[in-house]
Backbone as numpy.savetxt, mean C-alpha at the origin, in Angstrom:
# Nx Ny Nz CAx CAy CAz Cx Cy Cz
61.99 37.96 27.53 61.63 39.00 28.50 60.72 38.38 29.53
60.96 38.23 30.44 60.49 38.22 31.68 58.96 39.25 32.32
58.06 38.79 32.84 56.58 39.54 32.94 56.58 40.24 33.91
56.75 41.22 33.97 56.54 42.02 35.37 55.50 42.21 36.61
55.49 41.98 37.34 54.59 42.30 38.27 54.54 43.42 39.33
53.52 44.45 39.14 53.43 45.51 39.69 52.84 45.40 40.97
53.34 45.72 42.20 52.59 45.39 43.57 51.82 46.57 44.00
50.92 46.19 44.65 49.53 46.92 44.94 49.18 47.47 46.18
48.86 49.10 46.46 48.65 49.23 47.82 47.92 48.51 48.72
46.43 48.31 47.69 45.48 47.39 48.87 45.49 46.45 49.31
46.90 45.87 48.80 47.46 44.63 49.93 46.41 43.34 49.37
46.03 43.36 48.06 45.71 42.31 47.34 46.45 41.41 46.24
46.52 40.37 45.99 47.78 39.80 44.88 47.90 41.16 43.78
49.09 40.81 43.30 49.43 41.76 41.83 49.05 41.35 40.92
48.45 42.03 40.02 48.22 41.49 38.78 49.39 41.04 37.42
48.80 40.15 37.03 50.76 39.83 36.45 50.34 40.03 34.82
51.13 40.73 34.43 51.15 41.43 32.82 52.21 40.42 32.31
51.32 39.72 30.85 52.29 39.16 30.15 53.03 40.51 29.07
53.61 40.36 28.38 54.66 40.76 27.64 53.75 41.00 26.36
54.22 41.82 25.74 53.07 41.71 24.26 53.37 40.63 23.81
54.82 40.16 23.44 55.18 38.98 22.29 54.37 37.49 23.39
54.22 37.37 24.24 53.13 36.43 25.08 51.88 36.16 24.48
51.42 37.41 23.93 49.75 37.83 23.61 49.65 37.37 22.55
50.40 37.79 21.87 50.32 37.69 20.35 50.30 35.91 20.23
51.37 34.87 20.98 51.67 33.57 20.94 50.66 33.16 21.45
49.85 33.51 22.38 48.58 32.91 22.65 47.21 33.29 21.45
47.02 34.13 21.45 45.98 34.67 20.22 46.34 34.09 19.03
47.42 34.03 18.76 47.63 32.73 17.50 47.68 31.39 17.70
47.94 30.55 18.92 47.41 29.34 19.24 45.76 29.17 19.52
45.24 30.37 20.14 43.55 29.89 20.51 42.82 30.12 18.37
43.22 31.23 17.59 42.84 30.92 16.10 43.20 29.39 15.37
44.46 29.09 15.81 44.84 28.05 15.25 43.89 26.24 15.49
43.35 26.33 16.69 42.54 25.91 17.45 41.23 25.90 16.57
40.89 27.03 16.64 39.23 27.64 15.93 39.04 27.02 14.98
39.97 27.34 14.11 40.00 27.13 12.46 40.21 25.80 12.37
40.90 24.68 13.14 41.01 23.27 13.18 39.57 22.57 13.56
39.32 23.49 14.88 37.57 22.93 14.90 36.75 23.15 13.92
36.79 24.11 13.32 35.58 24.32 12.00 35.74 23.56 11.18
37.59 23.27 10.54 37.66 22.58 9.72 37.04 21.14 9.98
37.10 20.43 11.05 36.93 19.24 11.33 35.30 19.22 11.31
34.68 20.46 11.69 33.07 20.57 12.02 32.59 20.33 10.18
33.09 20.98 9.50 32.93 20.89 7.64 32.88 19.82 7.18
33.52 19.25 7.65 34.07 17.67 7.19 33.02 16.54 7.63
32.73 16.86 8.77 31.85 15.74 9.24 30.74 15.85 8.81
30.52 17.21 8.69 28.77 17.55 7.66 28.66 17.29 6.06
29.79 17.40 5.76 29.90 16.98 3.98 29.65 15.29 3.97
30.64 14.84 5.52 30.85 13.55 4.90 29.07 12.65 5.32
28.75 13.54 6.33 27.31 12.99 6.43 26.17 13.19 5.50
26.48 13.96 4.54 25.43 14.64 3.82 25.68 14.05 2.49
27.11 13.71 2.10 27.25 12.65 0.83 27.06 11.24 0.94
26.14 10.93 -0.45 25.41 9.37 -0.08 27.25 8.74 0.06
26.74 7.31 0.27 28.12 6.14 0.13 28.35 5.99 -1.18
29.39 5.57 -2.08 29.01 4.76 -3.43 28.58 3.69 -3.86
28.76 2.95 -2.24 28.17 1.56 -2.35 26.76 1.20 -1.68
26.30 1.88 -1.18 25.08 1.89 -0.43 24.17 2.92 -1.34
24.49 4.40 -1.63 23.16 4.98 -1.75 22.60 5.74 -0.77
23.31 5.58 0.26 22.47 5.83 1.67 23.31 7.34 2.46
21.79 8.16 2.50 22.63 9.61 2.85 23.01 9.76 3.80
22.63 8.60 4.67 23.41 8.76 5.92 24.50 7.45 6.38
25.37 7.27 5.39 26.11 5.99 5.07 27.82 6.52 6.30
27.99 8.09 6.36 28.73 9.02 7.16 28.90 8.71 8.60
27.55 7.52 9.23 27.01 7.91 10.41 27.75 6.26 11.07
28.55 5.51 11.82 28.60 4.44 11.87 26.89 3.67 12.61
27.05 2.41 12.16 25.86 2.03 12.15 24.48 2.26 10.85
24.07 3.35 10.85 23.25 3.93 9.96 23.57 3.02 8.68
24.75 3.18 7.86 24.51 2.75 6.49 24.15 1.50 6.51
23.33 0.96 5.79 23.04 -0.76 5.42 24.26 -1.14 4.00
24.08 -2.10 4.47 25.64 -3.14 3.61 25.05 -3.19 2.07
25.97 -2.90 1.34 25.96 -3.14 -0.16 24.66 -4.09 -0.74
24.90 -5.18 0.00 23.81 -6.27 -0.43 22.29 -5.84 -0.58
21.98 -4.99 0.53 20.84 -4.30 0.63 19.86 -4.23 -0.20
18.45 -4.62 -0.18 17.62 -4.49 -1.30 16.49 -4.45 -0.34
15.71 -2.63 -0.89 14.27 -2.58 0.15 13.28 -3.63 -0.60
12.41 -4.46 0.71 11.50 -5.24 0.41 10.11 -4.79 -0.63
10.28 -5.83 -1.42 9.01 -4.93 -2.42 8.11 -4.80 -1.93
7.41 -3.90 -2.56 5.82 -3.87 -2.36 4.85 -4.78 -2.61
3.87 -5.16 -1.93 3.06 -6.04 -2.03 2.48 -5.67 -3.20
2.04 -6.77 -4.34 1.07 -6.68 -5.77 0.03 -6.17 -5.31
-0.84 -5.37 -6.33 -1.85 -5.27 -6.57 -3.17 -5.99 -6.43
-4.03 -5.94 -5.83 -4.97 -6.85 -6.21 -5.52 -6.92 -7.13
-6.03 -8.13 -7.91 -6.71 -8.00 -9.51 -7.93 -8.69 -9.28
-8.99 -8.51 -9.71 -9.96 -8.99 -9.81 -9.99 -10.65 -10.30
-10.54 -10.95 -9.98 -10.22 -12.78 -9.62 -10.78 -13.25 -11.27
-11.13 -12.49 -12.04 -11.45 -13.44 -13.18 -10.28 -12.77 -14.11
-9.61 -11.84 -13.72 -8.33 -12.03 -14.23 -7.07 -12.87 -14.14
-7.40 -13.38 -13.41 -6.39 -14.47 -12.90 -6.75 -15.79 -13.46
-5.13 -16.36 -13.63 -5.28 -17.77 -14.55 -4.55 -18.95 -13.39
-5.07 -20.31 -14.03 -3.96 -21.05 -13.55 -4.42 -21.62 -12.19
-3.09 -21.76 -11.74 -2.85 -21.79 -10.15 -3.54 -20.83 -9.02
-3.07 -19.27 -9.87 -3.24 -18.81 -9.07 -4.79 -17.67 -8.74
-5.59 -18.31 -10.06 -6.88 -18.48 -10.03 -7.33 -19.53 -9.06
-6.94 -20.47 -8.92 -7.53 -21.94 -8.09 -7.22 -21.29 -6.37
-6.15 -20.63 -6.49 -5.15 -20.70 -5.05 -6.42 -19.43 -4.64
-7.18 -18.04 -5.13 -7.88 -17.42 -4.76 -8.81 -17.87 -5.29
-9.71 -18.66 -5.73 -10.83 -19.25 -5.37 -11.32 -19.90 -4.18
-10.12 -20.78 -3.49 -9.56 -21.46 -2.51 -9.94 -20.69 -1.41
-8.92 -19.66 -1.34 -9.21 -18.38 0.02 -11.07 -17.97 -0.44
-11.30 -17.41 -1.35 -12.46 -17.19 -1.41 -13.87 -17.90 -0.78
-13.58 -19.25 -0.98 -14.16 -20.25 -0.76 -14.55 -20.27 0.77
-13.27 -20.31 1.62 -13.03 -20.21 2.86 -13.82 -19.25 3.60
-13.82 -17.97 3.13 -14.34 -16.89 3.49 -15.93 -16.88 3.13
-16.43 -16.78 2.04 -17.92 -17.65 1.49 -18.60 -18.25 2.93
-17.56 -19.33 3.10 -18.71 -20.61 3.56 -18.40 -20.30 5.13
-17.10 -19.83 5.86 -17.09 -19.60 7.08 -17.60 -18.22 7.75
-17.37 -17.42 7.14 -18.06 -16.45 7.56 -19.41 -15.25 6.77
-19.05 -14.98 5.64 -20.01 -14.53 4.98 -21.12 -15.39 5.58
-21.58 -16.58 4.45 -22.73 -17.01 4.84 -23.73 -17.44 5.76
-22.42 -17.89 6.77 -22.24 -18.40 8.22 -23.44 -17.17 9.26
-22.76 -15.81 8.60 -23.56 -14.74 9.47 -24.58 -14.06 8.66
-24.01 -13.95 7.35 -25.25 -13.18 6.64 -26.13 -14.16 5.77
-26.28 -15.35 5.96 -26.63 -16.35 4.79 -28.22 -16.47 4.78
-29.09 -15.96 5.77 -30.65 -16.04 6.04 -30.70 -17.42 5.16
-32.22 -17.08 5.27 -33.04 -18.37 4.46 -32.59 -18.62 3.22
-32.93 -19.94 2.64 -33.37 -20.01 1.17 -34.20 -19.93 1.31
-34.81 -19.67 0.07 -35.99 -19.45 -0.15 -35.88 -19.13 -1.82
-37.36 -19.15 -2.47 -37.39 -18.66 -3.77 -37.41 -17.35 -3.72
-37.55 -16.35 -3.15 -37.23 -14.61 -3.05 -35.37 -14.85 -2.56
-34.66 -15.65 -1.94 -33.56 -15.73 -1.89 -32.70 -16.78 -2.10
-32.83 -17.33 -3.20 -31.93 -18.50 -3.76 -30.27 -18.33 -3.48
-29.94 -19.82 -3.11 -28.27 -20.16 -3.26 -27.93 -21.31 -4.18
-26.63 -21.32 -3.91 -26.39 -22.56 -5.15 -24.60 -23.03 -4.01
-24.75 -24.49 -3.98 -23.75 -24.71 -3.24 -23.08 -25.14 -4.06
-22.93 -24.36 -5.65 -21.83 -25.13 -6.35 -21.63 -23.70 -6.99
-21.93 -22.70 -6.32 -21.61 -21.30 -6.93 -20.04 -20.66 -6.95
-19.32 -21.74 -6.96 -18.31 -21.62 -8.11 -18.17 -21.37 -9.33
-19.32 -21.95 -9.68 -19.05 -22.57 -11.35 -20.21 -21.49 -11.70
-20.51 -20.72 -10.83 -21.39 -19.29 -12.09 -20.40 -18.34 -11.56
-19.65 -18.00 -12.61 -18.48 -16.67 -13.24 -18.98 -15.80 -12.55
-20.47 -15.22 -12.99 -20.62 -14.21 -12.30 -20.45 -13.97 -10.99
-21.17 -14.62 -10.18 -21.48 -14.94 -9.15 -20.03 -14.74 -8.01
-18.85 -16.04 -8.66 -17.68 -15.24 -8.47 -17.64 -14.19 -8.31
-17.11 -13.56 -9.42 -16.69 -11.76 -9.17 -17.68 -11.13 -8.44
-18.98 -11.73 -7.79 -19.56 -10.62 -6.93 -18.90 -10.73 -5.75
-19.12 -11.83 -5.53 -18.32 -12.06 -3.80 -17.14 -11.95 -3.80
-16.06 -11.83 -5.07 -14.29 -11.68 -4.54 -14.81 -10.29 -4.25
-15.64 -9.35 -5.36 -15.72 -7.96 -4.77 -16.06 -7.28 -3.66
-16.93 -8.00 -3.21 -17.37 -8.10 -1.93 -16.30 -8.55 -0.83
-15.71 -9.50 -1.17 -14.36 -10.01 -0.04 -13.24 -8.97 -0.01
-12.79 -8.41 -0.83 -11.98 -7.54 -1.00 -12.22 -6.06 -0.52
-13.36 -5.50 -0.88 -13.90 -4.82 0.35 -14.24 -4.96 1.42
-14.08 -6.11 2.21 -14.71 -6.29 3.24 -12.77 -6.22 3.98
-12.01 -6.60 3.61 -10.21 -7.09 3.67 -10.11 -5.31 3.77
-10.37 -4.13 2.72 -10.07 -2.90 2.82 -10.74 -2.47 3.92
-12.26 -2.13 4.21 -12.76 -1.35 5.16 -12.96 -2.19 6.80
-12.33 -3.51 6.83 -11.53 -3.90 8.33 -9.93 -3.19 8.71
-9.71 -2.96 7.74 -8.19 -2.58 8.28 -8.56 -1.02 9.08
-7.35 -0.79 10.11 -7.84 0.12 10.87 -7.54 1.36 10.14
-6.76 1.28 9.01 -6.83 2.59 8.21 -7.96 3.06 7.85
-9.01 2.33 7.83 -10.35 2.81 7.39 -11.12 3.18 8.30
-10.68 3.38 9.69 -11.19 3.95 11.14 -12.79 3.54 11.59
-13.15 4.25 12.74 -14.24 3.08 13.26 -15.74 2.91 12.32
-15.45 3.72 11.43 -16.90 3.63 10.46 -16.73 2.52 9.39
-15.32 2.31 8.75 -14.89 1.15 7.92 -16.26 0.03 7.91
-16.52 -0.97 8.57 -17.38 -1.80 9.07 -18.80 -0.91 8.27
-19.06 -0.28 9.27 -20.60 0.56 8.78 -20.37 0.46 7.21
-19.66 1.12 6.63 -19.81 1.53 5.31 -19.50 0.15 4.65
-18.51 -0.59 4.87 -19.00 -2.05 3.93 -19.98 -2.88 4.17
-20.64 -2.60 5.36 -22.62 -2.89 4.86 -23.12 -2.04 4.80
-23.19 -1.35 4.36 -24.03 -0.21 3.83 -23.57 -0.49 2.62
-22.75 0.00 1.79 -22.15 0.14 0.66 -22.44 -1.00 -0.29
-21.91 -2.02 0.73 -21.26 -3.23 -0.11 -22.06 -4.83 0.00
-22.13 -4.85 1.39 -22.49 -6.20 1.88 -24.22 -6.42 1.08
-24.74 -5.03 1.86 -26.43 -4.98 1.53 -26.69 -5.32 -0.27
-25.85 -4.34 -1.11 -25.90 -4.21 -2.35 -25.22 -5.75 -2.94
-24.41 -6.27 -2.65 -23.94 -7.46 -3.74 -25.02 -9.10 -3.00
-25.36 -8.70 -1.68 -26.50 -10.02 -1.86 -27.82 -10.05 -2.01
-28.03 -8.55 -2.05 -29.67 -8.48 -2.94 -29.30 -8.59 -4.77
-28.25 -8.89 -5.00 -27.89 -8.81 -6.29 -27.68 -10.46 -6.71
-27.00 -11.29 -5.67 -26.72 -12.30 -5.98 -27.86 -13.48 -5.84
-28.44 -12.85 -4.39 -29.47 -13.70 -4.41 -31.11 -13.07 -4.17
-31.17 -12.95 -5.42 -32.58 -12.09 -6.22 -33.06 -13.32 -6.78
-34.39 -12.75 -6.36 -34.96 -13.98 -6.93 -34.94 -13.98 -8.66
-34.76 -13.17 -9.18 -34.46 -13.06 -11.19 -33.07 -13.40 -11.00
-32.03 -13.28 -10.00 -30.74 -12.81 -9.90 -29.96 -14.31 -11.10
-29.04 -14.34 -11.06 -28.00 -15.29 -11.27 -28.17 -17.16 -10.97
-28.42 -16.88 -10.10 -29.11 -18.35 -8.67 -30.31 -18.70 -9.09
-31.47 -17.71 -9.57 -32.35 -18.15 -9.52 -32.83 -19.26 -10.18
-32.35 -20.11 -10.56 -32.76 -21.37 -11.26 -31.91 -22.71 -10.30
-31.30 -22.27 -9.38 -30.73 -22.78 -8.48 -31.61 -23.28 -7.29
-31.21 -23.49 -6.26 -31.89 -24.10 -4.96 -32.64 -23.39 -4.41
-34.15 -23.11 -4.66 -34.93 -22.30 -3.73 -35.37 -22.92 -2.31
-34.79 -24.33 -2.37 -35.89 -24.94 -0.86 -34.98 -25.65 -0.41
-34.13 -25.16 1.24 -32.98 -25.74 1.70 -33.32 -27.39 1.43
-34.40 -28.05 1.05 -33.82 -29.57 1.78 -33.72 -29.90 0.40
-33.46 -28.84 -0.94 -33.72 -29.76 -1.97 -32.67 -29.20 -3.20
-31.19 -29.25 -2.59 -30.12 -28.33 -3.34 -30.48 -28.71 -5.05
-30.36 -27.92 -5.60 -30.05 -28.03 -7.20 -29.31 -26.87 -7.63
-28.72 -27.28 -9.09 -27.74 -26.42 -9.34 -27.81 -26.42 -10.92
-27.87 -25.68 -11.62 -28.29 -25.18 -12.79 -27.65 -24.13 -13.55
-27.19 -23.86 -14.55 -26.34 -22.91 -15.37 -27.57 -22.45 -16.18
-27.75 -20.95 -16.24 -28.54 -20.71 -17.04 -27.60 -20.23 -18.62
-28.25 -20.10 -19.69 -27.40 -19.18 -20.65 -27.66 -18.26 -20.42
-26.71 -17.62 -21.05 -26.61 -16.32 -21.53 -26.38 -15.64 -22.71
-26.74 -14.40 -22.77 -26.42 -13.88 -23.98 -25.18 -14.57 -24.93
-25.55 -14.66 -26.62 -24.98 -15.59 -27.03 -23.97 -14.04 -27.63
-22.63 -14.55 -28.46 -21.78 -13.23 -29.38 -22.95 -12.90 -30.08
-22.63 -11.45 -30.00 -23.00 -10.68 -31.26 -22.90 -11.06 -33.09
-23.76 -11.13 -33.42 -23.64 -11.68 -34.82 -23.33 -10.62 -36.00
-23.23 -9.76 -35.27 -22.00 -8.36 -36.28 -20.75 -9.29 -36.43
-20.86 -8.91 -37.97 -19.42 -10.09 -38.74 -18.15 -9.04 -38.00
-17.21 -9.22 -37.79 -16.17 -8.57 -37.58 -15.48 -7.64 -39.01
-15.19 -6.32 -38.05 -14.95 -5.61 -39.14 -13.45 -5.83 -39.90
-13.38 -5.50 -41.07 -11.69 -5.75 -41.81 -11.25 -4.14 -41.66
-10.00 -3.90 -42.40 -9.70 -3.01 -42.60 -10.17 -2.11 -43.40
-10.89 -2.28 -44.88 -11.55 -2.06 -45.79 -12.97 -1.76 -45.91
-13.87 -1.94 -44.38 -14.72 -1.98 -44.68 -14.70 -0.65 -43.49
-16.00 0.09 -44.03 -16.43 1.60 -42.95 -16.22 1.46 -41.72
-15.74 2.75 -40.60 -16.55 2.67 -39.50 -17.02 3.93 -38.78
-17.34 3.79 -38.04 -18.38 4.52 -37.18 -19.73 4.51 -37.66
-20.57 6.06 -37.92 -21.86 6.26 -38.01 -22.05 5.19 -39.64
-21.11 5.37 -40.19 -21.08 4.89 -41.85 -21.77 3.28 -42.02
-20.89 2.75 -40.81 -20.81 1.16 -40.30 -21.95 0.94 -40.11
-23.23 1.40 -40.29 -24.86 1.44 -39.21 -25.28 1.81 -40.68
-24.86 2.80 -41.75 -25.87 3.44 -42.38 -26.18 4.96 -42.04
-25.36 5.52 -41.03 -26.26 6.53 -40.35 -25.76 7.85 -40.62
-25.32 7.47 -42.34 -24.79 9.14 -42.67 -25.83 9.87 -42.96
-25.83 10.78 -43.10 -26.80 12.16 -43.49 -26.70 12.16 -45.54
């Protein structure tokens, strides 16, 4: 059937009428359309939203985006451990850095006098203690420079830290003190220390707690 066109007094084009069976063939091509776009719109969101099997990666859907099978995120940096936990090598290898830091800058800026109210020892390696004050001290000083610790960082590791571990180290009772009190005249000295406890070690068989002392009721 052929579309009719009805002509118009006001001498403007006619408007042209399709046919019903026209309407209907178009209204079922523009659905057919719809439903192809959605379907295709479903698809691309599932396939973006399911990881890869070989990656892991939720956005493996996306070209570019997924990283290749091989892929392995970089670890995390270790822990720091306190330096008299450490054996070996890699005791020597942070003594080493320690060392560095000690003699170039610590002391370099905060090192004042010797003196007998402030003794050093230029072989203060070899007192243990003494060690673990300054890795503790170095290691806070490595945390409150970083800018995560914002512009007070600095302030608070002398305040906190710096002030407190070298009135500790170099006290005149301190650790050192049997060490070099008069720059032109280094000496270096190990004092003892407390010897083991002479409590025999306990067995299985024998009491413990208050019992272990005597201190029942």
């Amino acid at each position: 059937m052929s579309a009719s066109i009805e002509p118009r007094d006001d001498g403007e084009n006619p408007a042209i009428r399709l046919p019903d069976t026209g309407l209907e063939s178009v209204e079922a091509s523009v659905r057919t359309l719809l439903e192809q776009s959605a379907q295709q719109a479903r698809m691309t969101d599932t396939s973006a939203l399911t990881p890869s099997p070989d990656t892991g990666m939720p956005f493996a859907g996306f070209p570019g985006i997924g990283l290749p099978p091989s892929y392995t995120p970089p670890a995390a940096p270790p822990e720091p451990k306190p330096i008299l936990e450490l054996e070996g090598e890699e005791f020597e290898d942070e003594l080493a850095a320690l060392t560095d830091w000690v003699d170039d800058f610590l002391m370099d800026t905060y090192g004042a006098e010797i003196t007998t109210a402030a003794p050093w020892c230029e072989k203060w390696q070899e007192h243990l203690d003494v060690v673990a004050w300054l890795h503790a001290l170095w290691m806070a000083y490595q945390q409150h420079k970083d800018p995560e610790a914002g512009p007070s960082g600095m302030f608070v590791w002398h305040r906190d830290f710096l002030t407190h571990a070298m009135a500790h180290i170099r006290a005149a009772g301190g650790p050192l003190s049997a060490c070099q009190t008069d720059p032109e005249r280094p000496e270096h000295r190990l004092l003892h220390g407390p010897g083991p406890s002479t409590r025999p070690h306990r067995t299985s068989a024998q009491p413990s707690g208050p019992e272990a002392f005597g201190l029942t009721s």
